[in-house]
Backbone as a printed PyTorch tensor [residue, N CA C, xyz], in Angstrom:
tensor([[[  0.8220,   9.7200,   0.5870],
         [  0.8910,  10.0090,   2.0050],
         [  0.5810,   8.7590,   2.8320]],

        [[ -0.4040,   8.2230,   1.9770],
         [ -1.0440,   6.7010,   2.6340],
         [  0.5540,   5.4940,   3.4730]],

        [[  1.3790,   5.6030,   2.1080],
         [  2.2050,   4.8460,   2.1430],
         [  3.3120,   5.5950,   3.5130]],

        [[  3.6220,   6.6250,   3.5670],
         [  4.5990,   7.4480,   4.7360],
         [  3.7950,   6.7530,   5.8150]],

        [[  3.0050,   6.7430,   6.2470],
         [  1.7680,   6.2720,   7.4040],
         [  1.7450,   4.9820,   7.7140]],

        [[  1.7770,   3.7710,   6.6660],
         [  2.1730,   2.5750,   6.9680],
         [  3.2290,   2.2300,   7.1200]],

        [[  4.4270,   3.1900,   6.1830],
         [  5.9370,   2.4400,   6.7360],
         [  6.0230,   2.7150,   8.0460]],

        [[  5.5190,   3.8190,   8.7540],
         [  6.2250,   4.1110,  10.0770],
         [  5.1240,   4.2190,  11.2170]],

        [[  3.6840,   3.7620,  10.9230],
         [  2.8710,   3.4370,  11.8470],
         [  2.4840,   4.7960,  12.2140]],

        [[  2.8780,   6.2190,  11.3850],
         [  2.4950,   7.3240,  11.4210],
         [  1.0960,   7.4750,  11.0570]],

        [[  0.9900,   8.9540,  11.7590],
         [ -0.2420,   9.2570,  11.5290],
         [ -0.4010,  10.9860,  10.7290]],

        [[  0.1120,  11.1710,   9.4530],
         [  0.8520,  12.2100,   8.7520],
         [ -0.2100,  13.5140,   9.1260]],

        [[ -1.4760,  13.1980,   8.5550],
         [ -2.5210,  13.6160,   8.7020],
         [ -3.0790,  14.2620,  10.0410]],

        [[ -2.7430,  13.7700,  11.4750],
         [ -2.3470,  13.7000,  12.6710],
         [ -2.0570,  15.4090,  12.5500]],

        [[ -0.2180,  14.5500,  12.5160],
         [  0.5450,  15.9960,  12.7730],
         [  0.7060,  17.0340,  12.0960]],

        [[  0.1140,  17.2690,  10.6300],
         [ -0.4290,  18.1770,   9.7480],
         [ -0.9470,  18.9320,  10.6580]],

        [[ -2.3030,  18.5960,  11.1690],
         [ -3.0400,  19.2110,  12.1580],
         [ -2.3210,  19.9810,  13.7660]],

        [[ -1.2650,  18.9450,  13.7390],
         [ -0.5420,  19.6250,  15.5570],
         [  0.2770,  21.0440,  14.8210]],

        [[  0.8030,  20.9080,  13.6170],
         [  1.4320,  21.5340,  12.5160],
         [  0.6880,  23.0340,  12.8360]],

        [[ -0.6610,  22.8350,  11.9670],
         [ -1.3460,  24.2660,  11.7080],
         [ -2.0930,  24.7410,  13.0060]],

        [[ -1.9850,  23.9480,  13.7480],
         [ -2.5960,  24.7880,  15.0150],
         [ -1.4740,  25.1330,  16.1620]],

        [[ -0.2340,  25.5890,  15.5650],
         [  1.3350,  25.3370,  15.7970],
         [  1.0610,  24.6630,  17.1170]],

        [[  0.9360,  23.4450,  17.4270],
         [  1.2700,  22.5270,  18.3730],
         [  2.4500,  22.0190,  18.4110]],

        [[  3.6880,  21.6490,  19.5580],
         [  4.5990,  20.3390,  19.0260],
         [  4.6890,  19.7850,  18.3550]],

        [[  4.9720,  18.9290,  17.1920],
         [  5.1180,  17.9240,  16.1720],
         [  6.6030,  16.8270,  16.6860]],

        [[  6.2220,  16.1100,  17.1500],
         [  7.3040,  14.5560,  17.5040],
         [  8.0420,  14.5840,  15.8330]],

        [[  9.1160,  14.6120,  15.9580],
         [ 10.0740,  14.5330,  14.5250],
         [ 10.9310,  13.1020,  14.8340]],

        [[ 10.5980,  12.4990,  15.9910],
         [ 11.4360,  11.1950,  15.9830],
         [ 11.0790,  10.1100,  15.6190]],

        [[ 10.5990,   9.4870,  14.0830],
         [ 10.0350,   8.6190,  13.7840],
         [ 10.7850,   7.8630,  12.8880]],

        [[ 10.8270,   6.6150,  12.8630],
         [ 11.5900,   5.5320,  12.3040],
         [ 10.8310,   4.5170,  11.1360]],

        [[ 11.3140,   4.4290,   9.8780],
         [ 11.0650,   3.8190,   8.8450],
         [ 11.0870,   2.2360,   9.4230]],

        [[  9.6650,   1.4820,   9.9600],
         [  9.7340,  -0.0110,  10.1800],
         [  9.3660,  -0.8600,   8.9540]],

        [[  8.8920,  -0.0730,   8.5850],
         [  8.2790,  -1.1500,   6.6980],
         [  8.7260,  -0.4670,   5.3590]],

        [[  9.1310,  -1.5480,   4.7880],
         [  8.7340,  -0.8610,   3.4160],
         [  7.7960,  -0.7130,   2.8360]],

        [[  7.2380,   0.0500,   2.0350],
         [  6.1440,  -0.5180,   0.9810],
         [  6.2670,  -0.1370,   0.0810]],

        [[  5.0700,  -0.1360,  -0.8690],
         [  4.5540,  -0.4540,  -2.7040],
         [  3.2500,  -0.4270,  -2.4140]],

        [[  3.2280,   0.1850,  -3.8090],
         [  2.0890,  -0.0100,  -3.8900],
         [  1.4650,  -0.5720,  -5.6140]],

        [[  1.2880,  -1.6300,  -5.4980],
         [  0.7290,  -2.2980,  -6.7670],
         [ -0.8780,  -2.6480,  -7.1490]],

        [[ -1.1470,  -2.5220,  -8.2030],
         [ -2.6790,  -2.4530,  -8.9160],
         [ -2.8410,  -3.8710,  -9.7400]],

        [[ -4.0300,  -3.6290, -10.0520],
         [ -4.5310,  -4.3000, -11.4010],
         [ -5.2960,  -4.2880, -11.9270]],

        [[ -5.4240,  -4.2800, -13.2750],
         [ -6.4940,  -3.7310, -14.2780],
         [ -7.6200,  -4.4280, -14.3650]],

        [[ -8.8900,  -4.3630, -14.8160],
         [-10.1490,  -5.0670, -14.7160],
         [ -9.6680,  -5.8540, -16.3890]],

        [[ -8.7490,  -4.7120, -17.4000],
         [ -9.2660,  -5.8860, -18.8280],
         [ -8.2850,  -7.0640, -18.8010]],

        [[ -7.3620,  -7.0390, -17.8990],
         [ -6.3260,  -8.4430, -17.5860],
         [ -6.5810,  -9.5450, -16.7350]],

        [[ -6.3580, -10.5240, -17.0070],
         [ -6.2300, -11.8890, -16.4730],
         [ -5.2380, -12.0110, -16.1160]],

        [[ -5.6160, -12.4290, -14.5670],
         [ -4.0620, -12.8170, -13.2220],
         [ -4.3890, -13.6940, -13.1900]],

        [[ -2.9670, -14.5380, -12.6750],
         [ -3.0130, -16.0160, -12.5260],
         [ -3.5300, -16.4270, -11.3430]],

        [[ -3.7410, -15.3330, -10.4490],
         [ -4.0170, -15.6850,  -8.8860],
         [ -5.3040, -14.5380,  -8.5640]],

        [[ -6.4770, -15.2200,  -8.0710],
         [ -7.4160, -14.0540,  -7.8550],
         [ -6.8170, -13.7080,  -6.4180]],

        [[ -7.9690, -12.4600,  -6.1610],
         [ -7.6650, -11.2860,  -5.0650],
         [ -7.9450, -12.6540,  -3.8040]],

        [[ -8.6730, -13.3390,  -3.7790],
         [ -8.5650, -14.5490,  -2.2430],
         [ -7.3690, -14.8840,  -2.3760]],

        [[ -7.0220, -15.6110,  -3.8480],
         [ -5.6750, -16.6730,  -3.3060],
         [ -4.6040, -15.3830,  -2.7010]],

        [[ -4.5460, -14.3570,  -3.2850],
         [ -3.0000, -13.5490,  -2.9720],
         [ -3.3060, -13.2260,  -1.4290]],

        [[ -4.4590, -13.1250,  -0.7730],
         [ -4.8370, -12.6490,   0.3580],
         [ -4.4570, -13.6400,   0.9890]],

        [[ -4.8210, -14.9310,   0.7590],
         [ -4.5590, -16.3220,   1.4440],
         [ -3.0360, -16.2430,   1.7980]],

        [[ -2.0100, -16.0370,   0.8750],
         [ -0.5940, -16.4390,   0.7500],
         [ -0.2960, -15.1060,   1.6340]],

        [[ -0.7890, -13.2340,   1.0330],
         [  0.2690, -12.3080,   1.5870],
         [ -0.6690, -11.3720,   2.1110]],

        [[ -1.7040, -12.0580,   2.6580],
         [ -2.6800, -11.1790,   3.6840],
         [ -1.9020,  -9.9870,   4.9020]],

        [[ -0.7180, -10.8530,   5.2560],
         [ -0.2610, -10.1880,   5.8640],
         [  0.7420,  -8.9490,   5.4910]],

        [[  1.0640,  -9.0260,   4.4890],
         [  1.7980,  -7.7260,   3.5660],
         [  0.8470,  -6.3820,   3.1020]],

        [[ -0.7620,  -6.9750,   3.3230],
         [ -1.3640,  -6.1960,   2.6210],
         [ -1.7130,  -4.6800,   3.6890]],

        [[ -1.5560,  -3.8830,   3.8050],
         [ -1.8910,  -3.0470,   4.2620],
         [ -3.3540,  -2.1960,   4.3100]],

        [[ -3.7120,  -2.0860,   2.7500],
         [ -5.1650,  -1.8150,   2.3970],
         [ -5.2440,  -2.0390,   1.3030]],

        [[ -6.3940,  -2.6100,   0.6890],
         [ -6.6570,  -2.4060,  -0.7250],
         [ -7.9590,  -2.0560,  -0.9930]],

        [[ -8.6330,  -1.7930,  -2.3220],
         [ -9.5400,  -1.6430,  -2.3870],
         [ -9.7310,  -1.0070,  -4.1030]],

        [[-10.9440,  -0.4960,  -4.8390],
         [-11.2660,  -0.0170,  -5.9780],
         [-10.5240,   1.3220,  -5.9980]],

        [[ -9.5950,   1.6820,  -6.6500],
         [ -9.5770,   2.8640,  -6.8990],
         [-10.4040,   4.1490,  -7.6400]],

        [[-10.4470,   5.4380,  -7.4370],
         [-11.8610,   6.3670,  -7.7460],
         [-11.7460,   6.3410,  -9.0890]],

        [[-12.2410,   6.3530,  -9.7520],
         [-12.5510,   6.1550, -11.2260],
         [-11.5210,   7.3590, -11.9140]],

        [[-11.2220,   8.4500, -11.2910],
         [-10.3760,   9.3250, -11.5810],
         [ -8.8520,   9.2020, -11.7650]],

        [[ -8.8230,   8.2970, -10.8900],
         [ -7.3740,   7.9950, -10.9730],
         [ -6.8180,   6.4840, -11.7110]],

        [[ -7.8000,   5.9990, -11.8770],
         [ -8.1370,   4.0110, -12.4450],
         [ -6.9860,   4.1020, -13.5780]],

        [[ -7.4690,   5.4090, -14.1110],
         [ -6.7330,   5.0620, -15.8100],
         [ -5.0850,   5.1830, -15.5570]],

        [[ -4.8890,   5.7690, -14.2280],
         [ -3.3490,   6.2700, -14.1010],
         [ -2.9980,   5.0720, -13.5310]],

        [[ -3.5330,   4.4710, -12.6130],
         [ -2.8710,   3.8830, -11.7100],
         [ -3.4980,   2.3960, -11.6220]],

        [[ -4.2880,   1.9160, -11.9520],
         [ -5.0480,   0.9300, -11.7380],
         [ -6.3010,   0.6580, -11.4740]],

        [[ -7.3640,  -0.3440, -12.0140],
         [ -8.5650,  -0.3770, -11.0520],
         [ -8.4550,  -0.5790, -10.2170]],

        [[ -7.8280,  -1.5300,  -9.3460],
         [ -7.7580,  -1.7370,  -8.0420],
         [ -6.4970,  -2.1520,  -7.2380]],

        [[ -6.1110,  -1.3780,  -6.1940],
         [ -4.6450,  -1.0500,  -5.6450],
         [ -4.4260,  -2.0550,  -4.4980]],

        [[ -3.7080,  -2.2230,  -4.3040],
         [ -3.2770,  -2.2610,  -2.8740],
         [ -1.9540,  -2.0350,  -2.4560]],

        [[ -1.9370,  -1.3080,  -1.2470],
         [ -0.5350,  -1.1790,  -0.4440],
         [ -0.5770,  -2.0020,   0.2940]],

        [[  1.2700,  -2.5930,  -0.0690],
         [  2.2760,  -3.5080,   0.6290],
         [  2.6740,  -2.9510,   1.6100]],

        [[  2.9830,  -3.5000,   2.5160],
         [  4.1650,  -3.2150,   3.9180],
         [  5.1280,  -4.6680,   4.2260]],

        [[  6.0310,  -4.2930,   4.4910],
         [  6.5220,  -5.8050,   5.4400],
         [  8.1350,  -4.8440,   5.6160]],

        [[  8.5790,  -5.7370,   6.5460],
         [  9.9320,  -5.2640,   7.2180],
         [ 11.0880,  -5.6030,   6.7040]],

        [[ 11.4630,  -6.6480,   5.5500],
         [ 11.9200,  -7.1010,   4.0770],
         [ 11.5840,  -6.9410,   3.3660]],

        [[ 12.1760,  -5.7330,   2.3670],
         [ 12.3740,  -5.5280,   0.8190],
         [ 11.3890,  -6.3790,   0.4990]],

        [[ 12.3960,  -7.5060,   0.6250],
         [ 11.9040,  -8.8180,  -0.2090],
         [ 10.5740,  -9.5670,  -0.2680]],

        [[ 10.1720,  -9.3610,   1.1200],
         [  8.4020,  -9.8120,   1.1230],
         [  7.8270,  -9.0480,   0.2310]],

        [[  8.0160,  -7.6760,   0.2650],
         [  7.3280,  -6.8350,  -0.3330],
         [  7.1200,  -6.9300,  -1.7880]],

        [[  8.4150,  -7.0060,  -2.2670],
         [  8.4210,  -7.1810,  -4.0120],
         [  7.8850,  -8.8340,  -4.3860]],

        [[  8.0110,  -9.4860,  -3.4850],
         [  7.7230, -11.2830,  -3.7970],
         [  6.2210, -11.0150,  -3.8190]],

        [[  5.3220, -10.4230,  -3.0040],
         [  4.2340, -10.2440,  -2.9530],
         [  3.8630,  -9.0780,  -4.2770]],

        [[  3.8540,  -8.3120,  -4.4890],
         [  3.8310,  -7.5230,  -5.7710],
         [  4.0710,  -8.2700,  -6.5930]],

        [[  5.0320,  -9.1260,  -7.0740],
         [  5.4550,  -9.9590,  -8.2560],
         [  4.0950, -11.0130,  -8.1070]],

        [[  3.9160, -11.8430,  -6.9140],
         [  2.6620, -12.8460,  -7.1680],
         [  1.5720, -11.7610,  -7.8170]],

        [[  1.2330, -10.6430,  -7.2210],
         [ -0.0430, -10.3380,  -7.2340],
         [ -0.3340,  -9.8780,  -9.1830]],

        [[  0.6790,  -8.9410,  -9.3530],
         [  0.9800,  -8.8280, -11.0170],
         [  1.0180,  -9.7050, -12.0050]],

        [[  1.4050, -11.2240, -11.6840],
         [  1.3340, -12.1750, -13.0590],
         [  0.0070, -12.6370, -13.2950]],

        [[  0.2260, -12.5950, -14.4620],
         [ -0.8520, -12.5770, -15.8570],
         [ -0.4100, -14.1760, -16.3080]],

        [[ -1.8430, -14.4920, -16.8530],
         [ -2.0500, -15.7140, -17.7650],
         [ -1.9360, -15.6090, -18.5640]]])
């Protein structure tokens, strides 16, 4: 849901709420970003720590942080969602953040 919210500067969670308390709900909203969302494991070695990728694609990053221990094994220890308005930033940044030594 995180990711619907950053491509379009939505607030999903928001209108859930205008939703069940049958309020209006605005249906005119436009896809401005793409995103991803990419991880990485605590037992792997990246070629780039979490500063340098911040340094280079701080601005792609949307949020990151530890993921809950519940979900670590599915998805990663620690996530972050991409945004940018090119495909291509997006996956160039995912590709830096993923290589391994």
């Amino acid at each position: 849901l995180d990711m619907f919210n950053y491509s379009a500067d939505l607030d999903c969670y928001a209108l859930w709420a205008r939703l069940m308390t049958r309020k209006p709900v605005p249906c005119g909203w436009e896809r401005k970003y793409f995103t991803a969302f990419a991880s990485r494991r605590n037992f792997r070695r990246y070629f780039y720590n979490t500063d340098e990728f911040l340094a280079r694609f701080g601005s792609c990053v949307a949020c990151h942080g530890a993921m809950p221990e519940g979900f670590a094994h599915a998805m990663g220890d620690y996530g972050y969602i991409l945004r940018a308005p090119v495909l291509d930033e997006v996956l160039t940044a995912a590709s830096f953040l993923q290589r391994t030594v």
